[in-house]
C-alpha positions in Angstrom: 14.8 -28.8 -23.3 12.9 -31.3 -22.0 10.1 -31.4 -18.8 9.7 -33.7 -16.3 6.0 -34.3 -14.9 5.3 -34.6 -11.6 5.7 -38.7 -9.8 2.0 -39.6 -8.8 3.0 -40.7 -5.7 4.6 -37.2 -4.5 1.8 -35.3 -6.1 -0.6 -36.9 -4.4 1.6 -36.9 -1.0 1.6 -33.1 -1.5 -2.2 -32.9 -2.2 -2.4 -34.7 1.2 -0.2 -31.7 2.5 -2.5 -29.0 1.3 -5.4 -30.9 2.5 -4.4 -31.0 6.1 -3.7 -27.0 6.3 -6.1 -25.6 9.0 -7.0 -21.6 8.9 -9.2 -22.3 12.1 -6.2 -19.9 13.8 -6.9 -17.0 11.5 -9.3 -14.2 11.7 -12.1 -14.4 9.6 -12.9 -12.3 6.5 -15.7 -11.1 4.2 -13.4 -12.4 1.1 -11.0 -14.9 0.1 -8.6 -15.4 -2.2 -6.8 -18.1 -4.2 -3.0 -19.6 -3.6 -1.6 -21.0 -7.1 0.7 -23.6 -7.9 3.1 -21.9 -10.2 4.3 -25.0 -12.4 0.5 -25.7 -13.1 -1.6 -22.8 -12.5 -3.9 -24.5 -10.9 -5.3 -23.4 -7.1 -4.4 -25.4 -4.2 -5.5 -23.5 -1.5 -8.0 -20.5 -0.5 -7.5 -18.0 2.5 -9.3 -15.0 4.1 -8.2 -11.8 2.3 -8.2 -9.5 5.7 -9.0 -6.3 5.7 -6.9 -3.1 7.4 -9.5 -3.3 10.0 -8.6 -7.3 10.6 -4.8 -6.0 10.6 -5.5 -4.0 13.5 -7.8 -6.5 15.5 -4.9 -9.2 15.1 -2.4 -6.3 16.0 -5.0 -6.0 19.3 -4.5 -9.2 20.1 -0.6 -9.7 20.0 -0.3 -6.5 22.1 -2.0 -8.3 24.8 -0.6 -11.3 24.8 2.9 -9.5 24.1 2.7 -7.6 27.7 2.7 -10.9 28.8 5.3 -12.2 26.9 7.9 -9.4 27.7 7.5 -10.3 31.2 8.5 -14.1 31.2 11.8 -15.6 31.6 14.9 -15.9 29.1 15.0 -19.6 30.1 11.1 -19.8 29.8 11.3 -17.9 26.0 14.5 -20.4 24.8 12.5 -23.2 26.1 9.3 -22.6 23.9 11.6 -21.8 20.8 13.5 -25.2 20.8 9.7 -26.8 21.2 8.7 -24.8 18.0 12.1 -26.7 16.0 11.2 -30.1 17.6 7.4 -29.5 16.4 8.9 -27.7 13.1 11.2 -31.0 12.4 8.4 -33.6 13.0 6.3 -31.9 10.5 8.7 -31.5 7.6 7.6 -33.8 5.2 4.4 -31.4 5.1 6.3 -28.1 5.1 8.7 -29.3 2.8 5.7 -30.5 0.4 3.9 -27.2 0.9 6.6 -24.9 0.3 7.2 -26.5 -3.0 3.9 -26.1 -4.5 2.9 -22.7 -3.7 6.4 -22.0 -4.9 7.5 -24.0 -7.4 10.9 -25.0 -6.1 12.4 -28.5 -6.3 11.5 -31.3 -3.7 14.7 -31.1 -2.3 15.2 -27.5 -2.0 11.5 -27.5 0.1 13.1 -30.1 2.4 16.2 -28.0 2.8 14.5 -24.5 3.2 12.5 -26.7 6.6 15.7 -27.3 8.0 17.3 -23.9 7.0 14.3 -22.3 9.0 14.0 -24.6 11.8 17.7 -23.9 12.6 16.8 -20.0 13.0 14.4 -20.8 15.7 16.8 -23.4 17.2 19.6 -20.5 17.2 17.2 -17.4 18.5 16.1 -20.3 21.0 20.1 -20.3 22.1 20.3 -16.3 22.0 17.1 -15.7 24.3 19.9 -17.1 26.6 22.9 -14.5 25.4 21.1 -11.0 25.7 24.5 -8.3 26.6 24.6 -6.4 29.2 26.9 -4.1 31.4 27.5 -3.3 34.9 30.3 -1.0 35.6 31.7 2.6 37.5 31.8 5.8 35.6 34.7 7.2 34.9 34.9 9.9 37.7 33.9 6.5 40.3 30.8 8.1 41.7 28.4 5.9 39.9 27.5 2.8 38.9 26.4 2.6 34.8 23.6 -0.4 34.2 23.4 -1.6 30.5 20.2 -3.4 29.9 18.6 -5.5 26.7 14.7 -4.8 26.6 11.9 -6.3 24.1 11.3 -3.3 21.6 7.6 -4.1 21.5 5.2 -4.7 19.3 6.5 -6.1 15.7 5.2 -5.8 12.1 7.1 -8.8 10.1 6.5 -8.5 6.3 7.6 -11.9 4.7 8.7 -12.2 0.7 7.4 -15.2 -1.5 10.8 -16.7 -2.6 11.2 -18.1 0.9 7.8 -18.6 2.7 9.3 -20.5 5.5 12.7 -18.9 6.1 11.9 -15.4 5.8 9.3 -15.6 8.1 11.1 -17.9 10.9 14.2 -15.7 10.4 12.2 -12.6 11.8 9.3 -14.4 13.9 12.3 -16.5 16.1 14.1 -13.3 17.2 11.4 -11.2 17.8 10.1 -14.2 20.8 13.5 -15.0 22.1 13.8 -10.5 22.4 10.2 -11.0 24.1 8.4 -9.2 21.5 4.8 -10.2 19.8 4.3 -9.9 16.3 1.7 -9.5 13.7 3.0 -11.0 10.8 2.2 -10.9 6.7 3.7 -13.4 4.2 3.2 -12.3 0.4 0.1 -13.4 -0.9 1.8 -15.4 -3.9 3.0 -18.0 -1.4 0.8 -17.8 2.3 0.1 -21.6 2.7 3.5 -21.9 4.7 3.5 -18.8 7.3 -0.1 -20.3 8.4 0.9 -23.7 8.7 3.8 -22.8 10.5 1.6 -20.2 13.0 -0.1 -23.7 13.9 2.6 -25.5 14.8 4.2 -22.9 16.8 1.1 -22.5 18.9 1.3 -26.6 19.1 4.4 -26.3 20.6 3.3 -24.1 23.1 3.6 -20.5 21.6 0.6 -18.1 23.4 -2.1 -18.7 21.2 -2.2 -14.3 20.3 0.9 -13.8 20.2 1.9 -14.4 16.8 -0.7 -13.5 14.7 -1.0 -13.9 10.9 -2.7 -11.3 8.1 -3.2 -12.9 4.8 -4.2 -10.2 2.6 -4.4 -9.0 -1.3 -4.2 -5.7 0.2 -0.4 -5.2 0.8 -0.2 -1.4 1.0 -4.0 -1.4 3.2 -1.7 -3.5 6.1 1.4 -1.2 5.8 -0.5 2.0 6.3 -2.6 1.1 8.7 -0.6 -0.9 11.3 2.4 1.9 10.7 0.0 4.8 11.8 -0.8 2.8 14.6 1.6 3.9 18.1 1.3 0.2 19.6 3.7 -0.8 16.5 7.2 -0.6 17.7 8.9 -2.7 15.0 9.1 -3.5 11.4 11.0 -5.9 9.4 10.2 -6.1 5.8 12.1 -8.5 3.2 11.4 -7.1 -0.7 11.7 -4.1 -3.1 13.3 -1.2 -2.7 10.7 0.9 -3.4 8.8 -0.6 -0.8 11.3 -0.4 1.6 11.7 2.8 1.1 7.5 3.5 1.5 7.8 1.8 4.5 10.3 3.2 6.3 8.6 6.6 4.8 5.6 5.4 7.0 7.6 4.0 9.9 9.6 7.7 10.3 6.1 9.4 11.8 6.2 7.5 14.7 9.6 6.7 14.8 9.1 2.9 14.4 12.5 1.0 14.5 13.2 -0.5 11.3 14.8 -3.5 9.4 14.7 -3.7 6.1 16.3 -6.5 3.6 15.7 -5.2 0.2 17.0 -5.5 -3.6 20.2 -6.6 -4.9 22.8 -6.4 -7.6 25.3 -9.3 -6.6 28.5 -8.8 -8.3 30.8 -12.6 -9.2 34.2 -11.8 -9.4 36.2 -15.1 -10.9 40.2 -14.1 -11.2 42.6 -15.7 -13.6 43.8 -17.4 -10.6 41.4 -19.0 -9.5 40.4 -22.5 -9.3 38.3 -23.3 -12.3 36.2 -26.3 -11.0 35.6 -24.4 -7.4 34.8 -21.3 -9.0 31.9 -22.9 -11.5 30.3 -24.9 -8.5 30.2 -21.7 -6.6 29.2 -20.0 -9.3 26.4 -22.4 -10.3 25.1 -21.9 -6.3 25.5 -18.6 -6.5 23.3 -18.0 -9.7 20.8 -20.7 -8.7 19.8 -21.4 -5.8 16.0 -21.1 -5.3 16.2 -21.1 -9.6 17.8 -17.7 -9.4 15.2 -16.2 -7.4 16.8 -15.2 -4.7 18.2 -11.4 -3.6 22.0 -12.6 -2.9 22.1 -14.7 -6.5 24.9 -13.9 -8.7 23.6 -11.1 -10.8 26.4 -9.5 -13.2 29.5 -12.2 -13.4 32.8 -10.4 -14.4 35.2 -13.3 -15.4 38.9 -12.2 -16.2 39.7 -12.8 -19.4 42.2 -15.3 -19.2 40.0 -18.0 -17.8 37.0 -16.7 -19.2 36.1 -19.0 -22.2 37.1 -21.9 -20.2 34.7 -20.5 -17.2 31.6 -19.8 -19.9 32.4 -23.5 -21.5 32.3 -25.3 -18.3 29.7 -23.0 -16.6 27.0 -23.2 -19.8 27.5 -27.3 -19.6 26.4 -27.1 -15.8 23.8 -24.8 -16.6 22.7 -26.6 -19.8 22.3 -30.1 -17.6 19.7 -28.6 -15.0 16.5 -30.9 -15.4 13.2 -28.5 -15.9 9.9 -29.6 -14.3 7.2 -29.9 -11.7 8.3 -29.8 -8.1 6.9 -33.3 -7.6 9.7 -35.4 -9.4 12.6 -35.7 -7.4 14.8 -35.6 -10.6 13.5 -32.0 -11.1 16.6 -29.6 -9.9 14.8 -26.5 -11.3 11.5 -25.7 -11.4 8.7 -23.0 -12.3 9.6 -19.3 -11.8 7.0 -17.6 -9.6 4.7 -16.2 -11.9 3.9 -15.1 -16.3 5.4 -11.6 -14.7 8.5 -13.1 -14.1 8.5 -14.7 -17.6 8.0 -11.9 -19.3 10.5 -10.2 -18.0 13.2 -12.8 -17.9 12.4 -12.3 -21.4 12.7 -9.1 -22.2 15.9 -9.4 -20.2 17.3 -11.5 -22.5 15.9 -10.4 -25.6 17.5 -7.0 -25.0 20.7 -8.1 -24.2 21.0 -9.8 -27.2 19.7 -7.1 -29.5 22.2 -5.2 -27.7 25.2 -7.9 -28.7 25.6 -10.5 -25.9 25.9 -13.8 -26.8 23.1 -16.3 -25.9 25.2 -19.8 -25.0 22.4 -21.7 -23.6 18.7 -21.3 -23.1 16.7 -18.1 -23.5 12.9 -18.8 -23.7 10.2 -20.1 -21.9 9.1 -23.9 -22.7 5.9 -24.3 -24.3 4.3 -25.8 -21.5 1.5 -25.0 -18.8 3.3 -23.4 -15.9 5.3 -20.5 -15.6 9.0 -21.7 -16.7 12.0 -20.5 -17.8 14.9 -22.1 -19.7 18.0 -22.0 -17.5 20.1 -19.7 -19.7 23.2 -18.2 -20.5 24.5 -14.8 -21.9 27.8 -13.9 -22.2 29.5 -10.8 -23.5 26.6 -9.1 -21.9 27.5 -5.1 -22.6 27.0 -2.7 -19.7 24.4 -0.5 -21.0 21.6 -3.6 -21.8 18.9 -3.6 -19.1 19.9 -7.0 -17.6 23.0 -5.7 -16.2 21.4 -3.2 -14.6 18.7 -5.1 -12.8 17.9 -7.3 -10.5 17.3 -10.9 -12.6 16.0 -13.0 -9.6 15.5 -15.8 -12.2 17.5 -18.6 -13.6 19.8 -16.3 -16.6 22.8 -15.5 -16.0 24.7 -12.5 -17.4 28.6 -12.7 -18.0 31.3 -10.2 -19.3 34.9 -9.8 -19.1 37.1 -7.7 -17.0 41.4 -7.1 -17.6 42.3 -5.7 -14.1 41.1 -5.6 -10.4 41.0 -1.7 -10.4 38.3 -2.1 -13.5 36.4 -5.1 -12.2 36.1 -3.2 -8.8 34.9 0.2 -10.1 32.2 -1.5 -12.3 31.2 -4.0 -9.1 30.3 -0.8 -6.8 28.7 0.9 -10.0 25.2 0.0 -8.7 23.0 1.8 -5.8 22.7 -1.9 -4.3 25.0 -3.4 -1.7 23.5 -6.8 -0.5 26.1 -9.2 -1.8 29.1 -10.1 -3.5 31.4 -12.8 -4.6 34.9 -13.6 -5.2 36.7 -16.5 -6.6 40.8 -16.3 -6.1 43.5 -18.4 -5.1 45.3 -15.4 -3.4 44.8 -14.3 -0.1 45.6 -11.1 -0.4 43.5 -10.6 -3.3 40.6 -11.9 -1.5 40.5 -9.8 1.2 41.9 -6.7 -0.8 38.8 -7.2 -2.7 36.5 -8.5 -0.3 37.2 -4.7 1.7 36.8 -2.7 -1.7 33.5 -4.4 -2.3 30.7 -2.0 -1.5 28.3 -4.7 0.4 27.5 -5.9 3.9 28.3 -9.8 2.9 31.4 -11.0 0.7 31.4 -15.0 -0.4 35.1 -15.5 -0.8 35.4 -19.3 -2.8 32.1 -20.1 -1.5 28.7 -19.8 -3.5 26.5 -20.0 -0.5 26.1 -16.7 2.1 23.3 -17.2 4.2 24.7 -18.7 7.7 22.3 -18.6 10.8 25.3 -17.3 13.4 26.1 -15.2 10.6 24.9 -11.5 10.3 22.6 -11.1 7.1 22.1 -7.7 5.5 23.4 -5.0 3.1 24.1 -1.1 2.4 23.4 1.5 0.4 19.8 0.8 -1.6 20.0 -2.6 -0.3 18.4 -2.1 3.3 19.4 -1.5 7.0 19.3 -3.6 9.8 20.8 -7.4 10.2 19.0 -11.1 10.4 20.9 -13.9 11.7 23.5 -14.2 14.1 23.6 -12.0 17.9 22.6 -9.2 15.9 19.5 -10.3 14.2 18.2 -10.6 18.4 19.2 -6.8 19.0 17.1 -5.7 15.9 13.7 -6.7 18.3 15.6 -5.4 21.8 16.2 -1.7 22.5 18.8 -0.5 24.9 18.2 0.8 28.4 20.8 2.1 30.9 20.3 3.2 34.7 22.6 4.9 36.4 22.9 4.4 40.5 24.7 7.2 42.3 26.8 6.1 45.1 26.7 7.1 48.7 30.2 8.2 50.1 30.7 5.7 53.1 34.4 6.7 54.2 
């Protein structure tokens, strides 16, 4: 397969990007540490590494400005969010360049990841406005009930790399339109976005403390200490499971309300029925979006066996045409994966499942070229007992086998401890939604490739997390519920 270099003119746009980041808004540190492009290896940036200690002078600083904040006006809170999306928009050309080379996605994906963020803030911006409430009599009629919305308080936000702008707007957006302040953490693979977009905010007329941002190489240092610490009121963490479930270990001793959006094991259903075309572009958005590297993408596709081989022929040509390279060329439509960890276990992913009998159609080994790439690749006939379809890929493969009936495609769907995401791909409606209900997940694409919808509730069960972003509910996840009862004086 062959690599595209990066277009001089966008790689030097982009170095101009980097350039203009300012970290005069963060704390200062004894240390630093380094920000790599992943399709070169190379560093383009350098940050404070804070300390616990840091953590909990920036967590200081957002509780006072956040007593504040939790006293100002809906109207007040919704006008300061759509500021942030004006500021957000005017600066995309930079965001969208950043985001690309501390994380290796394509040009165009950067660009669309700005927008896909800014419309979070524009939406919590509308919400601020929307916060339910209730004013009634009880049921004897001796009393009114009140029903009140209040900001929870104080909110850790822990951001993932794979999205550095849209994981953190998606939690920092709601947590001001609820009234909260927050001390947030982006992962240290990919920080260059969460500080640039910190600036802006406070541009656009965001309290200068009240979002504060920890950029650290001590992940577990942070958790701990801001956890044990009673002015934290809130978390929301995007990740592992195993972290997840540390955190919410930690969060439980001073019964800190939780969110957490964590691993998944997407099942894509394709019936015999089904439209061939539709269900190969859905299934190409499902698998690779963000190159695979996302916790919604398509991770074991079950294809009936009537349209299978025409599915795997059509699917393996679209997945054979992707064009491999640096961010920086805007023919590039997938680029590095994050880092020689993921490569080496994309793999031993596939490596195993061909030992193990699947059939490798396409791809199946990293280029031999600087950066951390991967071949977008095909297996098919993947056996249930290789590793692959038992974990999560989050990379560009893609793992078919066939199914006869619903009842069997169904019972080996919800055989997984995840429950994030699934899709389905049939031309009858009762299947869909006979299906869509059996699935055991909080979000079902039926025909559609793409989940992720701002007015749109985000989230999953089982090993796959608690809580919801997006949509009314992602506000309620920073608000907690109050109700006043007034007793009523007998006048007659």
């Amino acid at each position: 397969m062959s690599y595209f270099e990066p277009d001089a003119d966008l790689l030097a746009a982009s170095d101009k990007a980097l350039a203009s980041i300012s970290t005069a808004r963060l704390l200062p540190a004894a240390k630093t540490f380094d920000v790599i492009d992943p399709a070169t290896e190379e560093v383009i940036g350098t940050l404070p590494d804070h300390t616990p200690s840091d953590a909990l002078t920036a967590l200081a600083k957002a509780d006072a400005a956040g007593k504040k904040w939790a006293r100002t006006s809906p109207r007040l809170r919704s006008d300061t969010l759509h500021a942030v999306y004006a500021k957000l928009i005017e600066n995309k050309d930079t965001l969208a360049y950043i985001i690309s080379r501390e994380m290796g996605k394509p040009l165009a994906e950067g660009y669309a990841e700005v927008q896909y963020s800014a419309d979070y803030v524009r939406w919590f911006a509308e919400e601020a406005l929307r916060a339910q409430g209730l004013y009634r009599d009880s049921p004897a009629g001796d009393a009114t009930i009140l029903v009140r919305r209040a900001p929870v308080g104080n909110a850790v936000l822990i951001a993932p790399w794979n999205f550095p702008m849209a994981m953190a707007t998606r939690k920092i957006a709601p947590a001001l339109a609820a009234g909260c302040a927050c001390v947030v953490k982006p992962a240290n693979l990919t920080p260059l976005t969460t500080v640039v977009v910190q600036d802006l905010m406070v541009q656009a007329g965001v309290p200068e403390d009240l979002v504060q941002v920890i950029t650290t190489t001590d992940a577990p240092g942070f958790s701990s200490t801001l956890l044990a610490d009673q002015r934290v009121r809130k978390i929301s963490f995007t990740g592992s499971t195993p972290v997840g479930s540390t955190l919410m270990e930690l969060a439980a001793k001073n019964i800190v309300k939780s969110s957490m959006e964590l691993g998944g094991n997407a099942p894509l259903i394709v019936f015999d029925d089904a439209d061939l075309d539709r269900a190969i572009e859905g299934a190409i958005l499902a698998k690779m979006r963000n190159g695979g590297q996302t916790c919604v993408a398509a991770n074991r596709m079950f294809i009936q066996e009537g349209i299978a081989d025409a599915f795997v022929e059509g699917f393996t040509a679209k997945m054979a045409a992707f064009k491999l390279g640096n961010a920086m060329n805007k023919e590039v439509d997938l680029g590095p994966v994050i880092d020689d960890r993921a490569v080496q276990r994309l793999t031993h992913l596939v490596n195993d499942a061909v030992a193990k009998g699947a059939t490798l159609r396409t791809g199946g080994k990293a280029p031999d070229h600087v950066g951390h790439y991967f071949e977008p690749t095909v297996l098919d006939n993947v056996p249930a007992h290789a590793d692959i379809a038992k974990t999560e890929i989050f990379g560009p493969v893609a793992a078919i086998s066939r199914f006869t009936t619903q009842e069997e495609v169904i019972e080996k769907a919800n055989d997984t401890e995840f429950g994030l995401a699934a899709f389905v791909f049939t031309e009858n409606l009762d299947r869909a939604v006979n299906v869509a209900e059996a699935l055991e997940t909080g979000m079902v694409g039926i025909n559609n490739g793409l989940l992720s919808n701002i007015a749109a509730p985000f989230g999953g069960v089982k090993a796959s997390g608690t809580g919801r972003e997006g949509g009314a509910e992602g506000l309620e996840e920073y608000q907690e519920i109050r109700y006043f009862t007034m007793k009523r004086r007998e006048t007659f």
